[in-house]
N, C-alpha and C positions, 0 to 999 in steps of 0.2 A: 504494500500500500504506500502510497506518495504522502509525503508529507505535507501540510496547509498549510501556508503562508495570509497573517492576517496584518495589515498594516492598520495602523490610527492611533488616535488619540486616548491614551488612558484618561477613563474617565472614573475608575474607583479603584481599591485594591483592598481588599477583605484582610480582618484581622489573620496570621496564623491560627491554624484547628489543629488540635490534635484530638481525630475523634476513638483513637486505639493505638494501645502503646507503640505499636507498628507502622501507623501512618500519621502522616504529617504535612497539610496543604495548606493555599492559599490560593484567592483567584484573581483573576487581575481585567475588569471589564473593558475590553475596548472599543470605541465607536468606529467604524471604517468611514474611509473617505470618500466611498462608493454615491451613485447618483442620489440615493435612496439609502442613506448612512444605518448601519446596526450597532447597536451595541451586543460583542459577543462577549461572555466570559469564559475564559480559560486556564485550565486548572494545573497549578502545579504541583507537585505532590513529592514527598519527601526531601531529598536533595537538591532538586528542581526549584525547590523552594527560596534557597538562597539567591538563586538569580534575579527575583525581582526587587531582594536588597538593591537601595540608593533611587529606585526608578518612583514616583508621584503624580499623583492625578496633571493633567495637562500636559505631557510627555509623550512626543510621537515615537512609534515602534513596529517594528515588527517582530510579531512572533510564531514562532515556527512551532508547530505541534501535529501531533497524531490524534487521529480518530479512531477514539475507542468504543467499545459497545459490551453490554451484559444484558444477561437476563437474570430476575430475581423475583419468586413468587409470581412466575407468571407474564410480567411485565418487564418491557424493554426498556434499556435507559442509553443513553449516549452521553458522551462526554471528548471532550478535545484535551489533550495533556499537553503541558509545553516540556519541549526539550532546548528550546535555545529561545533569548530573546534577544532584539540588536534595540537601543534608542539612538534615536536619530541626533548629529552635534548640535547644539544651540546654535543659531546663528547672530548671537552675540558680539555681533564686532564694532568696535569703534568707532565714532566715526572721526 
């Protein structure tokens, strides 16, 4: 399976969870820059998790993630993991 590429604007970033001694996440929502903009959230989980160390709402990015999928009681669920995030440099320059 290929990997997704999401570009935009972080517009939230969820506390860390730890909801089992074994995992450990945080999401990080972003709005694309698309005609028609979404906000997606994407989920980073365990070690993945430190990569959104330093990054804050208003911060363009992209982030690269897999699609993942379960079944549980019946019921499907999906979810997008990130494995890598890039933010884009400030264009902070003097004038």
């Amino acid at each position: 399976m290929e990997s997704i590429k999401i570009s935009g604007e972080i517009v939230a970033l969820t506390q860390v969870e730890t909801p089992s001694q074994n995992l450990t996440k945080q999401t990080v929502a972003i709005k694309t820059d698309d005609k028609y903009p979404q906000v997606i959230g994407v989920e980073a989980i365990n070690d993945k998790v430190d990569l959104l160390k330093g990054l804050s709402s208003g911060q363009q990015v992209t982030a690269h993630c897999n699609l993942r999928g379960r079944e549980y009681k019946g019921k499907y669920y999906i979810s997008l993991s990130l494995w890598k995030i890039e933010a884009e440099e400030s264009s902070n320059v003097p004038f």
